[in-house]
C-alpha positions, 0 to 999 in steps of 0.5 A: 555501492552494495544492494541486498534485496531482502524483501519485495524480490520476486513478490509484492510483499514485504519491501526492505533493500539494503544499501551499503554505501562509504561505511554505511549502512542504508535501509530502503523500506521496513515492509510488513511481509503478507502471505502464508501465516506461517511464513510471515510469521517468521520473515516478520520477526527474524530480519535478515540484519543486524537493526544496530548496524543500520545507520538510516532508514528511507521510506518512499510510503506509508503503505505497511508493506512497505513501513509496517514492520519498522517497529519491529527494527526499533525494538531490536536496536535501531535507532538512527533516522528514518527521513520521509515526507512530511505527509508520509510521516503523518500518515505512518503514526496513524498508521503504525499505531493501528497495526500494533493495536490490530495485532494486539486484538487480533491475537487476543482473539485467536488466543481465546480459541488457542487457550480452549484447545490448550495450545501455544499462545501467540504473542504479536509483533510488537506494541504501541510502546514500540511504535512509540519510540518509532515515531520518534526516530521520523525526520521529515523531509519536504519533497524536492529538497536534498539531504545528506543521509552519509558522507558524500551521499544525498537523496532527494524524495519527488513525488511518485504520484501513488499515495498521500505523501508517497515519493521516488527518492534519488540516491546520488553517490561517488566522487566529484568525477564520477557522481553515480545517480540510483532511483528507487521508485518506490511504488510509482503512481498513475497519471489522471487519477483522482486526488493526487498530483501525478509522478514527478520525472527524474533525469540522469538515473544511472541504476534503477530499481523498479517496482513491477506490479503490473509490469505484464498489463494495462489498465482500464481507463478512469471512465470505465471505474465510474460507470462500473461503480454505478451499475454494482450501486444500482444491483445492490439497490435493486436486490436490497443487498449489500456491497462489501469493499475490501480496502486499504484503509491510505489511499483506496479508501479515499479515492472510492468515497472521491468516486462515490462523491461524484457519483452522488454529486452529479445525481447518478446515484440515490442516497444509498448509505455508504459506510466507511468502517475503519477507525484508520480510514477515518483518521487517514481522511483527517491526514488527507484534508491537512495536507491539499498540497498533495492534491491535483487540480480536479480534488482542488476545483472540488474544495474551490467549488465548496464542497469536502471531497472525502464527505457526502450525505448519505455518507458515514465513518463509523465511530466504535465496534458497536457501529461497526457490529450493527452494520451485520444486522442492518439490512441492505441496501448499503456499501461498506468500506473496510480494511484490510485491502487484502482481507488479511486483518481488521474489520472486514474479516466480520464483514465477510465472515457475515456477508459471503454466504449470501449469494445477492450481496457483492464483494468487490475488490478495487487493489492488488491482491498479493499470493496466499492472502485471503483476498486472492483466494476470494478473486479465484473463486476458491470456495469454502475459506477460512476466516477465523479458523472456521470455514465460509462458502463464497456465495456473494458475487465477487468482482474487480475493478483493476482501473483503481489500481495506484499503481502504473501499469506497463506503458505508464512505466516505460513512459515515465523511463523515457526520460533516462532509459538511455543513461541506465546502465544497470536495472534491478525490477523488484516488487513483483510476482515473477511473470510481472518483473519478467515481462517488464524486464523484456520492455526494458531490455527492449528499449536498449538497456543490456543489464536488467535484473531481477533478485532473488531474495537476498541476493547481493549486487556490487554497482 
């Protein structure tokens, strides 16, 4: 087996590794690329391949940078196919559906201003008509059932506990005499987080390739979120302000309304309204309550006892554009809910460009911030930014909460290894800014595994 590591190598961002395995040609990921504009720009439009030459594509999630850019792969000439989960397909047509529209608005917006400057017009990375033909290239596979993706080469998806559909997936190749197992883990999830059921142990891993997000940290324990959510509910009540949540629109999104739901529940917080204001976190929930098979026992009690985990009272998913622009006129205070997480597009650009300037109101930010996006300039405190080509000072009080993060942390890693970090014999750690992947490669190598890797972009391993 070949393994090209054209994305996520020694960044977070943009996922996409190619396995060459008996004459085929094996795509994990078609991760959107997010950081600078100029280099997105082109990592997003060039693909370091031929699309016509890729047989199969395997997709651990819905995340964009990690499905995101597939459309793009169809439109220049693939058209094999893409095996996922069920919930993991459901998701990715809502979703991919969203980002073409996104970027149709988005660059229709920027181009208005292009056009009075009389400078180049941009033109956006693909179309619905794109995503389309995309969709139908999805093949659905339920988790823990194995399928034959080439000659002598079967994978199987098991759940990785990070998102909606999310899963590891196994790659078993060579000779009756020398099967070789590889697992991808995809972006590995948490145990005893809300909604989901926790990741699935994989035995006799003989490659691994390991995201490392936060290979260098340990979270904060689940308590601390809860207490934490309360006391910026209880500030912006008191100052009648406003707090802003930038959010990935599958995944956080629910998680934080699952939060705020207990919160409100148990009658720790008043009736303070809470707005989701994402046209994609409102479908995304409807994907969420058709598939409780991905719940853990916590989110089923919840439905048992009655109640819709993802709604409240003082709760409201916003409609149209209209609703979404009145919530800048509408007095504190209130929670708003908006995508992108990392502040790169949508809805939540209008929130901050409103919002940021007012030293009582809260922004908080509840996932990773990846290098060079908007959100991580507004977690370092760098004052004024750029939204929409004009410049905003950063008043609002910015906080995090790194207990919310889906992703493991150090010790979770390590843990789920143990059960065949004895096997391993080769380990490639990607997914991760250089600090993570080399922190995470010395606890791997110190648990007795010799040859730990970490790629650089495009770079090619024989295994």
């Amino acid at each position: 087996m070949k393994i090209t590591f054209h994305g996520a190598a020694r960044t977070t961002t943009g996922s996409m590794h190619l396995l060459e395995i008996n004459g085929k040609r094996i795509l994990l990921e078609c991760g959107l690329y997010q950081g600078r504009r100029k280099v997105a720009f082109e990592k997003n439009r060039n693909l370091p391949f031929d699309p016509k030459t890729i047989d199969t594509v395997l997709l651990s999630h819905a995340h964009m940078d990690h499905s995101g850019n597939l459309p793009s792969l169809v439109k220049k000439g693939f058209h094999g196919r893409i095996i996922t989960t069920p919930a993991t397909a459901d998701l990715c047509e809502i979703m991919l559906r969203d980002s073409a529209h996104i970027q149709e608005m988005d660059v229709k917006y920027v181009n208005s201003q292009r056009a009075q400057q009389n400078r180049k017009l941009f033109e956006p990375l693909y179309e619905q008509k794109d995503v389309e033909e995309t969709l139908r290239c999805f093949v659905d596979v339920p988790y823990d059932k194995e399928v034959e993706i080439a000659p002598g080469v079967k994978a199987t998806f098991r759940d990785a506990g990070h998102l909606l559909g999310s899963a590891t997936i196994t790659v078993d190749f060579g000779g009756n005499g020398d099967r070789k197992r590889l697992l991808f883990t995809g972006d590995l999830g948490r145990k005893r987080m809300p909604v989901l059921r926790d990741p699935v142990p994989v035995d006799d891993v003989d490659v691994l390739i390991t995201e490392s997000t936060y290979g260098d940290r340990s979270h904060p324990v689940r308590a601390d979120v809860v207490g934490r959510l309360k006391g910026l509910v209880d500030d912006i009540i008191m100052q009648g302000s406003k707090l802003i949540i930038p959010s990935f629109s599958v995944g956080r999104t629910q998680e934080i309304v699952f939060f705020l739901h207990e919160l409100h529940h148990e009658g720790r917080i008043p009736d303070v309204p809470v707005f989701v204001d994402s046209p994609l976190s409102t479908k995304a929930t409807d994907v969420y309550e058709r598939h409780p098979e991905c719940y853990d026992s916590e989110a089923m009690q919840v439905m048992l006892d009655g109640h819709e985990p993802f709604q409240f009272r003082s709760l409201k998913y916003t409609a149209n554009v209209e609703e979404s622009k009145q919530l800048n006129m509408m007095p504190g205070p209130a929670i708003i809910i908006s995508s992108s997480g990392m502040c790169e597009a949508g809805r939540i650009l209008h929130h901050l460009k409103n919002n940021l300037e007012n030293p009582r109101n809260i922004v908080l930010f509840v996932g990773y911030q990846a290098e060079n996006t908007l959100g991580r300039r507004l977690v370092e405190r760098i004052s004024p930014v750029k939204i929409f080509g004009e410049e905003y000072e950063v008043n609002a009080r910015i906080h995090t909460i790194n207990a919310l993060s889906a992703h493991a942390d150090r010790g979770e890693m390590m843990e789920y290894f143990d059960s065949f970090i004895s096997k391993l014999g080769k380990v490639f750690v990607v997914h991760g800014e250089l600090e993570k992947s080399e922190a995470l490669a010395g606890l791997i190598r110190d648990a007795g595994v010799s040859d730990v890797v970490i790629p650089e972009p495009d770079q090619s391993f024989e295994v």
